[in-house]
N, C-alpha and C positions, 0 to 999 in steps of 0.2 A: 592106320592109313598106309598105303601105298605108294610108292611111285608114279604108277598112272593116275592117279589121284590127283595130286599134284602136280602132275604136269598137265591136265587136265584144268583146272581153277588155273595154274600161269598162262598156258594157250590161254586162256578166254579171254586174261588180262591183255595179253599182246596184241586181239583182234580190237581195243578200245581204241590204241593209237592208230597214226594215220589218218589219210584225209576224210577215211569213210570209216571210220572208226566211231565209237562212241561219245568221245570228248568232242569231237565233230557236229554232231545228232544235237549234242544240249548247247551246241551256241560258242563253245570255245574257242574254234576252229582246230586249225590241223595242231595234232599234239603228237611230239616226235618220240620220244620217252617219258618214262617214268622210274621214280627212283624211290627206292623205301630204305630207310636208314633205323638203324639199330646201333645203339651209342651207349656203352657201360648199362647194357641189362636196358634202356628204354626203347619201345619199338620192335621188340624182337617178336608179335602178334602178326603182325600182316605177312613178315617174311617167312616164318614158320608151317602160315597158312599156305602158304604157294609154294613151301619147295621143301619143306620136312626141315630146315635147321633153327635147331632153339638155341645158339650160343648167345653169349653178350655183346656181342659184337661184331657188325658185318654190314652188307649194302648189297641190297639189289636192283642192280640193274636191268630196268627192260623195254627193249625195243620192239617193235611189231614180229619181228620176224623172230625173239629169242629172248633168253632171259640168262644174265650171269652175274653169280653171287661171289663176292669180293671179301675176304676174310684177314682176319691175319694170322699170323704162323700157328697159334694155338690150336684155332680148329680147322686145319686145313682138312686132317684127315677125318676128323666126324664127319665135318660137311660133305667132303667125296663121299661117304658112308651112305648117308641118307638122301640126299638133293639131289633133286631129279634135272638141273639142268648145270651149266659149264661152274666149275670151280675155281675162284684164281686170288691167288697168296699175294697179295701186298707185298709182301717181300721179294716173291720174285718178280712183282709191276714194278719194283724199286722205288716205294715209298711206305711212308712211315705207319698209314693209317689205310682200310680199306676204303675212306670215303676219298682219301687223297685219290687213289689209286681209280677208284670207278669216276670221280672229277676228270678225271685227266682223261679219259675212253671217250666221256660223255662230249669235253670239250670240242677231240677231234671229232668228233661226228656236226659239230658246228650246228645244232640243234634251234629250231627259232623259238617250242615253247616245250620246258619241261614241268610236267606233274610231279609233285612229291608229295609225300603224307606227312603233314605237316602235325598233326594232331599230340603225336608223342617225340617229336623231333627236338633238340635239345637245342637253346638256341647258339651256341658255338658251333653247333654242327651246320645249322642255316648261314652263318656268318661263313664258315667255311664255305658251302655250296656257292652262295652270290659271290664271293671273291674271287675260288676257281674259272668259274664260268666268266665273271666280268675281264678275270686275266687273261683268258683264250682267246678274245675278240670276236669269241657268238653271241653275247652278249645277251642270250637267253632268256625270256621272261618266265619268269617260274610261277606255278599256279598251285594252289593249295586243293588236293584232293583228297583229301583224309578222309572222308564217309566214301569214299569210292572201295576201298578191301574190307572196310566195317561193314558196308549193305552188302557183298559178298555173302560174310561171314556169317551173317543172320539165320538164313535158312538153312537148317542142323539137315546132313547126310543121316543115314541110315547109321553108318557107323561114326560117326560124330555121336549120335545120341547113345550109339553105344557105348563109350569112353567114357561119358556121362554120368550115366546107370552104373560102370563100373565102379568110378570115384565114389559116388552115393554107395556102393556096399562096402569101398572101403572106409569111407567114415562113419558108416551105422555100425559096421563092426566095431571099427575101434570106438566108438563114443559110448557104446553098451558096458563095453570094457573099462571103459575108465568109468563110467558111473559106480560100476561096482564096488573101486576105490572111494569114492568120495563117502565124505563123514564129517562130523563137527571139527573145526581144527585145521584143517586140510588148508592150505594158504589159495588162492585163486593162483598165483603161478605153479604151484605144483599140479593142481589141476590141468592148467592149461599143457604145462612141459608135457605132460602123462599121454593127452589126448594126441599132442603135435607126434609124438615118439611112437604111438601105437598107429596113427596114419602112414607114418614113413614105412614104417617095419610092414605095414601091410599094401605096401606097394603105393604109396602116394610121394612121389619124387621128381622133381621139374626145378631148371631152373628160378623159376620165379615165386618163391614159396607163398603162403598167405597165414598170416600169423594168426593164433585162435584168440576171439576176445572171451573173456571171463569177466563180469561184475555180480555179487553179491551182495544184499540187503538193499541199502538206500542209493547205491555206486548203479545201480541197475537202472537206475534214470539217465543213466548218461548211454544213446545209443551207440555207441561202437566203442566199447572201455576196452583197454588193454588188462590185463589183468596185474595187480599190485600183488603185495604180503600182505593185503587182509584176507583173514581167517574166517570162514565158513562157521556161523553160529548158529545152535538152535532156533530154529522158526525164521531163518534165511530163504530169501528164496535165489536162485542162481539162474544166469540169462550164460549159455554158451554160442557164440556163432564161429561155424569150424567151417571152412574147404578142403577137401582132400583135390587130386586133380590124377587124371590119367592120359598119358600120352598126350598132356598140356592142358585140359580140359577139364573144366570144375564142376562140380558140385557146390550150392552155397545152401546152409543148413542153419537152423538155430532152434535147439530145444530152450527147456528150463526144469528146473527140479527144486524142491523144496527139504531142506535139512530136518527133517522131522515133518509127524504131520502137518500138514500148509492149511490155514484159516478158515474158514467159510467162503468168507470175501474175497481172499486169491483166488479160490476154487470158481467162484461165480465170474471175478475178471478172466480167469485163463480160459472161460466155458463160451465168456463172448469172442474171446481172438478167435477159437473155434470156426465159432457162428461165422463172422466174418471174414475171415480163409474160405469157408464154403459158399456163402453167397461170391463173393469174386470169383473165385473156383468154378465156378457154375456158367459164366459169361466164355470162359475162354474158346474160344473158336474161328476158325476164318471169319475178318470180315467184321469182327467185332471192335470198335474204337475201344483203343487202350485205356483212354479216360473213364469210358464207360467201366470198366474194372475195378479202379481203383473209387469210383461212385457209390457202388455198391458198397465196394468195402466200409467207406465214412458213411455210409448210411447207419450202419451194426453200429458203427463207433461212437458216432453222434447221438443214436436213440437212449446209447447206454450213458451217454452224459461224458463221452472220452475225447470230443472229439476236437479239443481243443488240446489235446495233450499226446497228438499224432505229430511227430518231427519229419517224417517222409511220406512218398505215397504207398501204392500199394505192392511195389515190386519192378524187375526189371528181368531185362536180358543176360542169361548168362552164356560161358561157351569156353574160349580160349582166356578171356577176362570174366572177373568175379562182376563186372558190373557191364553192360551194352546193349544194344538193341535189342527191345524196343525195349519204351521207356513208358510204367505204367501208372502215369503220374496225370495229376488231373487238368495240368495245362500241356500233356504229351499229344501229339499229332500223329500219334504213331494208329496205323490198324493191325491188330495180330493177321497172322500168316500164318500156315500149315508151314511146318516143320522150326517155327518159335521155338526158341526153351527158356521159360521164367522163373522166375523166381519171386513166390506171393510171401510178402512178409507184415501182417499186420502188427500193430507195436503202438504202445501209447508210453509215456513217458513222465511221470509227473516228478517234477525237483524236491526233494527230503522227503520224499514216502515212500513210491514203486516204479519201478519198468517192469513191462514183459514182451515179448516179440516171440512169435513164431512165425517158421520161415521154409515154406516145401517148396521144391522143383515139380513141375511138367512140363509137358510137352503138348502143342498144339498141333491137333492131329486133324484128319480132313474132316470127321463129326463130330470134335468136340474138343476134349483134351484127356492125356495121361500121366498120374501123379506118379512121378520119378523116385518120391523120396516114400512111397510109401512102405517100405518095407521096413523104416523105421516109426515106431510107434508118435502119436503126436501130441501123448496123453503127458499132465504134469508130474513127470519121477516125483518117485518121494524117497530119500537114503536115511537111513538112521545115523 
């Protein structure tokens, strides 16, 4: 991403405030700013999106006419690096924190109603906000507009989906690669270190990492295991779900592999996720209700007697976060859009027997849709 890019998505948010601005249009009335907070690593999504800086901590400021991102000493100079609009040091605003520092801006402008994105906001940092502003005497009413940069975020650029595509070839690389390590014996965290260590080394590095899960044998009923010290046994079967990410932007993936030949019977369940990835796979297009999606999907699930032992729906939105818009679950109101990127993950789950999930990206495209992740194979490994 670029510069004009980015300052491109911030203009657009600027034209929202004011009296003929957007938050106007749905009923709010006149909205004078907007403020997005990023507090030890939370929230650093929205602000990223609109002005290129991914630190841990910062606040953006933005008024109709402009947008200025408030840091402290650490990243002053990243931020000048990459941010496409004004930069300023808490240190030199002569306070302790960037939200003191952008509180205190917001306050003189004596604002009658400020937007913030409340959604990942920490609540020290809220308590901060209402106390600065109640101490100014603008006495502000603050309004929660947290889907306002997420509904932004939704519809993937050309190069958004490129970033995408990238991360997806650095985790099929590296996940080819660490299959070839795996064997009887092998601990699920060695596994998982192996897989984390060849996405870094193959360009997957962002602040906000995403830990790989690993379960093996009966642990594979549990959908999102971290991975332990048990050992990889003979006639194991192994669920991995990895993220890599590029210039912020993820990939979300989950094969599975089998320590030696795998049963009949896995053979025949891994044959229905299959099924069921492709009838869902098949609905993706403008225009099409997201429920409808994940319909399909329980249909495969349910005919094969599974479908009581489905813990989620069929999939979601991915992007700068591993999990957001839209949401393809069967009580979601979401309708897909051209330029969507999901993530179909069928997966049934039963307690002291088995899991299995598989899990590809596409892209919703203006006739149909395009599988992101297909460059890695979808088939059940087998390692000796």
């Amino acid at each position: 991403m670029n510069r004009n890019a980015y300052s491109a998505r911030l203009k657009r948010v600027c034209s929202f405030l004011g009296p003929d601005g957007q938050f106007s249009r749905r009923g709010k009335g006149k909205v004078d700013a907007f403020l997005l907070i990023c507090q030890d690593g939370a929230g650093w999504e929205d602000i990223y999106y609109l002005t290129g800086f991914g630190g841990t901590s910062g606040v953006l400021l933005i008024t109709r006419e402009c947008g200025v991102l408030f840091v402290d000493p650490r990243y002053i100079e990243s931020a000048r690096a990459v941010s496409c609009c004004e930069v300023v040091s808490c240190k030199d605003a002569r306070f302790l924190s960037p939200l003191q520092a952008a509180v205190d801006v917001l306050g003189a402008m004596r604002p009658g109603k400020v937007a913030f994105g409340g959604r990942r906001i920490r609540y020290a940092a809220y308590r901060v906000l209402g106390a600065f502003l109640g101490g100014s005497g603008c006495h502000a009413e603050l309004i929660d507009s947290s889907g306002l940069i997420s509904n932004l975020r939704r519809q993937k650029s050309d190069e958004e989906v490129l970033e995408i595509s990238k991360a997806v070839r650095v985790a099929a690389s590296a996940y080819e690669s660490a299959l070839g390590e795996a064997r009887a014996g092998m601990r699920e965290t060695d596994f998982a270190a192996s897989l984390e260590y060849k996405m870094k080394v193959g360009g997957s590095d962002f602040i906000d990492p995403i830990p790989v899960m690993t379960s093996s044998g009966l642990r594979t009923a549990r959908p999102h295991a971290l991975p332990t010290d048990r050992r990889f046994t003979a006639g194991d079967v192994v669920m991995v779900d990895f993220c890599a990410r590029s210039a912020g932007y993820v990939c979300d993936i989950t094969r599975m592999f089998s320590i030696g030949e795998p049963s009949g019977e896995v053979k025949s369940l891994y044959s229905i996720l299959r099924w069921a990835q492709t009838e869902a796979a098949s609905l993706l297009a403008p225009g099409t209700p997201a429920r409808d999606v994940d319909a399909a999907l329980m249909d495969v699930m349910r005919s094969a007697g599974l479908g009581d032992y489905c813990a989620h729906g069929a999939g979601h939105g991915i992007g700068l976060c591993v999990h957001e818009s839209p949401s393809l679950g069967a009580s979601s109101g979401d309708t897909l859009a051209e330029g969507d990127v999901v993530a179909l993950e069928p997966g049934f789950y039963k307690t002291d027997w088995l899991g299995m999930r598989l899990e590809d990206n596409y892209l919703v495209t203006r006739g149909g849709s395009l599988k992101l992740t297909d460059i890695l194979s979808g088939d059940l490994f087998v390692v000796s």
